[in-house]
Structure formats: C-alpha cells, structure tokens
C-alpha positions, 0 to 999 in steps of 0.5 A: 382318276375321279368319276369325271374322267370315266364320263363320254365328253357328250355328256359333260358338255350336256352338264355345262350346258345345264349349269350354262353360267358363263361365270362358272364355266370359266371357272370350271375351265381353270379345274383340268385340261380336259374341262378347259378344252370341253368348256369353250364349246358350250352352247347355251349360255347365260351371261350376268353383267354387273355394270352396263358397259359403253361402246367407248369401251372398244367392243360393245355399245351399251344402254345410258340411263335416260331419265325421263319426268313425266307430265301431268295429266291433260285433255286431248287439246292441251296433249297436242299442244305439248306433245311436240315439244315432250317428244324433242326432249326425249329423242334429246335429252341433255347429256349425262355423265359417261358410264364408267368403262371396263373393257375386261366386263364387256360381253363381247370380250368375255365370250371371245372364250367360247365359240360354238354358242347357239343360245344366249341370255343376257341379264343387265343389273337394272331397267332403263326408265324412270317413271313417276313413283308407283308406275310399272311399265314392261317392255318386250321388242324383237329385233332383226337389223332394226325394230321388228315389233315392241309390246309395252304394258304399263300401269299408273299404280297398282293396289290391293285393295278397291281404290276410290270410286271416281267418275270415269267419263265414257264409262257408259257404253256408247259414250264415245265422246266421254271415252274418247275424253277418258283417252285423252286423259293421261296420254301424255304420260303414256306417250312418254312411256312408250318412246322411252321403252323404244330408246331403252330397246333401241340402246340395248339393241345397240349393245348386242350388235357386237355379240351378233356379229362375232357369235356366228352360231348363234340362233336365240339371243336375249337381253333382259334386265333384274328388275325384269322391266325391259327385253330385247330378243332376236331369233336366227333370222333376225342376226342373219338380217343384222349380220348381212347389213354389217358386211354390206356396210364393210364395202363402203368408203370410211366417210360413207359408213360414218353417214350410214352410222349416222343415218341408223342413229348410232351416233344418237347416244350409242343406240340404233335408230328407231324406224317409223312406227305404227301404234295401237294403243288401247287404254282402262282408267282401272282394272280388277283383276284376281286376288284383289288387285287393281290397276289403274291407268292401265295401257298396252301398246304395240308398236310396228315399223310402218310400212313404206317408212323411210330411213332418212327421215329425221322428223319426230312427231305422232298422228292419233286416230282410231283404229278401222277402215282397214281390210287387214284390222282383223290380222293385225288385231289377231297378231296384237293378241300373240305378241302381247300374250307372248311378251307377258303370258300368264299370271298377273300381267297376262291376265290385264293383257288379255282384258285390255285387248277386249277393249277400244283401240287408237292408233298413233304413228310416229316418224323415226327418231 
C-alpha cells in the first residue's frame, strides 16, 4: 500500500483538478484501477491540440487558415470605392488545401473519457490571421448560439523607441475635418482586420459546438490559441442557448436542416455565420504608452450583433457614421470600457485599451456574412 491509497478520493480528485491537463490525466488513468476510475470525473480541464482538427474529421468542425493581404492605406473616398470588393473577397476567399484529418486528436473524441467536466480550456497551436509584417492584432468574442459580442485591439507596429515626428492631420483639437481625414487614413486595413477576426472567431465557434453538445455539465469553455492572438469564451448560459438550438434543429426534415445549416454558415468553409454587427471603432495614428513603447495605428474596435438584424440576409457591406444622436450612447460606451478592459485587462494592451476609449468613435455596421 503507497501514500496514494490512504487519500479520501475528494482529495485526489482535488489534485487531478490542479494538475487539470487532459494528457496527463489520461496517463495517470493507465497507473491503477482506482486512478482509472477517479480520472473520468475530472471537472476542470485543459486540452492542447497539436494540429487543428477539420469537421471531415466526424466530431468536430475546425478553424482554415484564411490568409488575408492587406491594402495600402487610402482616404476615405477611395476606402468606399474599394471596400465592396475588399469584403467579398474575405467572406470568399478562394479555396486552400484541406487540413490534414486525425479523428483520434479531435477534441471531441478524446474528451469522450470524461463526463462530468464543468470547466474547460482549449488551446490551438497558432492564430488564424495573417497580417502585414510587424502588425499585432488580438481578438477576444463571446459566443452563445452565435456572436455575442467581439472586442479587437490592433496596432500597425509597435516600437521602443519614439518614431519619426509625422504631421498628423486632425492633430489640433477641434479640427474635425483633419481628424475625420486621419480616420480615413488606414481604414481599409482595419477594416480587414476586423472581419478577419470575426471569421477567425466564427471558425473557432464552429470547432466547439460539437464539445457543447456532448459536454452537458459544462458551465466556462475557452478556446485560445499559443501565440495568444485570438479567444472564444462561452458561459453557461451561452451553451445552454447553443445546445436548445441543436435539439430544436433535430425536429426538422433532413432536407430543411441542411437549409437551416446553410442559412447560419456552416457550409461557409465550416464556420458559424456571423450575424449582422454594429461597430464602434475608435482610431490614434500613435500612441506612448509606459517604458518607452509606442504604437502606431492603434485600433480598437467592438463589435455587437445589431439589433433587429436578420438571419436570412445574405448581403455584405458597412455604413460608417459617427458615433451620437442616441439616448443609450452613455450605456453602451460604458459597456465598450468592460468588455475592452475584460478582453485585454492590465499591462501593456490594457493601458492602449484604456487611452483609446478616451478618444472619438465612429461607427460601422455590416450585414451577415
């Protein structure tokens, strides 16, 4: 008899609960019939895939590495001239080789060993986008049955030491011209950094349903990748609303689920369609922020289903406007500050979050894709 067998079971579950790799809890299975019978009902849970995983795979759906060129920069009359076609070529792009298939490293298959799991992270070996050389862009969305709300924080380049001294138009207070000139300038690019996050979010949505609909205990499930680029979460709530839709869709004839499947887009390169969105974009050509660090073309952007939006609409395109004349700007602006501060919180990213939301927004909305 080892020091293992005089522990309560409580607590060895409390310590697989610490140790919470799903990897090394399936080794631990092999050590004893007791451990083998203890580890199932694990409850917290982290899960490192080492390749992501196609939904030809016959669980789950996974993410297509998009690969998206950026523009260069234009003024705001040339972005609408070229923003129509920008956009059908991200919602299109043309196809790319298929991922290679493992149905043994699915998510969904190996957590088939585990049955009471209430908290579970997923970590992908690398982001989705790929930006111009030196961008940084990181992505944080909240999912129920679709998009809930996505918060993107992205910088042209970030330096350590001060870069050139530009003239910046709209750099006097008051200039709204100059500023809404400085706006246009670039906007192209983050415009296309803003959809590509939402198709990046939307694939990765895709990959989890699967995970929801079998995990029935589940209550916190994220989904984030090692570079740290992009990240899906979903409360209880939001699998409840995910799982509800998934049993009413069982009711229906093949031939109308098919429609259903391709009404939310998940005929669209295997991600969930993204609704029509409301977004609130706020723009500074450069910013200092502590130890020296400056980032240029910084940009954050929140991104919320419209209201009264409508899932049948196959359209694409954005409508830009200033942000006001509205009686609910105050909550919403309020609700921008804790979803931005709750995506990127402290440190560097937090402190560009926190002096972005002290400036001028605009708004764009886009229809579903």
């Amino acid at each position: 008899m080892d020091g293992f067998d005089q522990l309560p079971d409580a607590l060895i579950l409390q310590i697989f609960n610490s140790v919470s790799d799903i990897k090394t809890l399936i080794r631990c299975r092999a050590v004893s019939r007791r451990f083998n019978s203890l580890a199932p009902q694990t409850d917290s849970l982290q899960l490192r895939v080492d390749r992501v995983i196609s939904s030809d795979s016959g669980c789950c759906g996974g993410a297509d590495d998009d690969d998206y060129a950026s523009s260069s920069d234009s003024l705001l009359l040339v972005f609408f001239k070229s923003i129509i076609k920008s956009l059908h070529e991200l919602v299109s792009p043309s196809p790319l080789p298929a991922l290679r298939q493992s149905q043994s490293n699915s998510p969904c298959r190996i957590l088939r060993g585990f049955d009471r799991v209430r908290d579970l992270e997923i970590e992908l070996p690398s982001g989705d986008l790929r930006l111009e050389k030196g961008a940084v862009v990181k992505w944080r969305a909240e999912f129920g049955r679709s998009l809930r709300s996505c918060a993107i924080l992205g910088f042209r380049a970030i330096r350590y030491s001060a870069p050139p001294q530009l003239p910046v138009a709209g750099a006097e207070p008051g200039d709204e011209l100059g500023e809404a000139a400085d706006f246009a300038r670039g906007l192209k690019s983050r415009v296309v950094w803003t959809i590509s996050a939402l198709i990046a979010a939307s694939a990765r949505h895709y990959l989890l349903k699967e995970v929801v609909r079998e995990q029935r205990e589940l209550e916190r499930l994220v989904l984030r990748d090692r570079d740290g680029e992009g990240t899906v979460v979903m409360d209880k709530a939001g699998m409840a609303e995910l799982r509800a839709a998934s049993a009413a869709a069982a009711h229906v004839s093949q031939e109308e689920e098919e429609d259903e499947d391709e009404d939310e887009g998940e005929g669209s390169r295997n991600r969930t369609r993204v609704p029509s969105v409301r977004m609130r974009m706020r723009h500074a050509p450069r910013l200092e922020l502590n130890d020296g660090v400056w980032a240029e073309g910084a940009t954050l952007v929140v991104v919320r289903p419209s209201l009264g939006a409508r899932d049948g609409d196959e359209s694409s395109g954005t409508q830009l406007g200033r942000a006001g004349g509205r009686d609910d700007v105050a909550e919403e602006l309020s609700e921008d500050a804790e979803l931005a501060t709750a995506a990127f919180g402290e440190g560097l990213y937090g402190e560009a979050v926190q002096a972005l939301l002290k400036g001028r927004s605009y708004i764009l909305e886009m229809n579903s894709f």
